[in-house]
N, C-alpha and C positions, 0 to 999 in steps of 0.2 A: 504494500500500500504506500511505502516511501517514495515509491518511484512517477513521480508526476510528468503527465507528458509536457508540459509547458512550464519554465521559469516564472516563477513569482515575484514579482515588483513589487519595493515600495516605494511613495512618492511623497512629499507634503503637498497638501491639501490647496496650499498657496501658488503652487507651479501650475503652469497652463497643462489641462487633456491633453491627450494625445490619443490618435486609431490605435497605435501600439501598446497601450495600458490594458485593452479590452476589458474584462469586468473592474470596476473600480468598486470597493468596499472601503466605504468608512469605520473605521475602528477607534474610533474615537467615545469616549461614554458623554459627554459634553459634544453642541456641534460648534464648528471652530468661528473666533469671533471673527466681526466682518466678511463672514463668506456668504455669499445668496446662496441656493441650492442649484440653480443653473451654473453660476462658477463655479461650486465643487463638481457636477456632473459627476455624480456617484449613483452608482445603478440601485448600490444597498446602503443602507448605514444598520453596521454591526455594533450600535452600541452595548449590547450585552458582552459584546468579547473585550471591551476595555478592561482596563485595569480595575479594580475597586477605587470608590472615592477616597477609602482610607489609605490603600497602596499609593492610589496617585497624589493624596497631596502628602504623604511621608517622604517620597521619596523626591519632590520637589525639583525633578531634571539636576540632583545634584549631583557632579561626575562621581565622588566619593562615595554615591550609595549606588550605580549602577548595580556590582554584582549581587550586590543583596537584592535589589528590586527585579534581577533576573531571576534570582531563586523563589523571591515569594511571588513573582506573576505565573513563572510555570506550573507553578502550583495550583494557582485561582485556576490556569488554563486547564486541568487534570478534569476541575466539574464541567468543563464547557466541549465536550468531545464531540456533542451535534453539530455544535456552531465550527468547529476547526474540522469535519467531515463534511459540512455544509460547505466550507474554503477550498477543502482539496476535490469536490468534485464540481465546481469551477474550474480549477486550474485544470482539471484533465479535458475538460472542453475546449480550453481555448489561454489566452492570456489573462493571469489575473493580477491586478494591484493593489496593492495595500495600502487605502492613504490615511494619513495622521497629520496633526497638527502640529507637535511638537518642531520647537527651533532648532534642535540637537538631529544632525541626522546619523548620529552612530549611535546613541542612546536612547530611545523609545520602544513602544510596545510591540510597533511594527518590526522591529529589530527581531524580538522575542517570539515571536509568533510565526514568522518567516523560518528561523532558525526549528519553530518544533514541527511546521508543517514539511520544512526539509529533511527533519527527520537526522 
């Protein structure tokens, strides 16, 4: 089941679409400020698979708590196995992207989520 026929992107939410993004899922649990829903042009918004509101505002995009906010979102992600089966059977149809709003783009959810859908 690791094995997905198409690469999974992820993008912020603030970069123009592209054809090439094809499914665009928001995973964001907040949607991001100043964006219309036509500018994000997101097919879903997965806000169930965000972080928890306590995970996210703990771990506050601080570089110093990355790895630990990797280990307790994998975690959150463990009860959310619909929604991350729901992501990989996208991805085997076609192109999928992952967008978030976070400013960090080594550091967020989409990170985390990419990383367990790759298996």
């Amino acid at each position: 089941m690791n094995a997905l026929h198409h690469p999974i992107r992820i993008k912020r939410v603030y970069e123009a679409p592209q054809a090439a993004d094809g499914f665009r899922v928001l995973i964001d649990r907040v949607w991001p400020r100043g964006v219309s829903k036509d500018r994000a042009a997101v097919d879903l918004w997965m806000k169930e698979i965000g972080p928890s509101t306590e995970l996210r505002k703990w771990f506050g995009h601080k570089p110093e708590r990355w790895t630990e906010f990797q280990k307790r979102y994998e975690k959150e992600l463990d009860d959310k196995q619909a929604l991350l089966d729901e992501l990989r059977l996208h991805a085997e149809k076609g192109a999928l992207t992952l967008v978030y709003s976070a400013k960090d783009e080594e550091r967020n959810q989409a990170v985390v989520i990419k990383a367990v859908l790759d298996g």
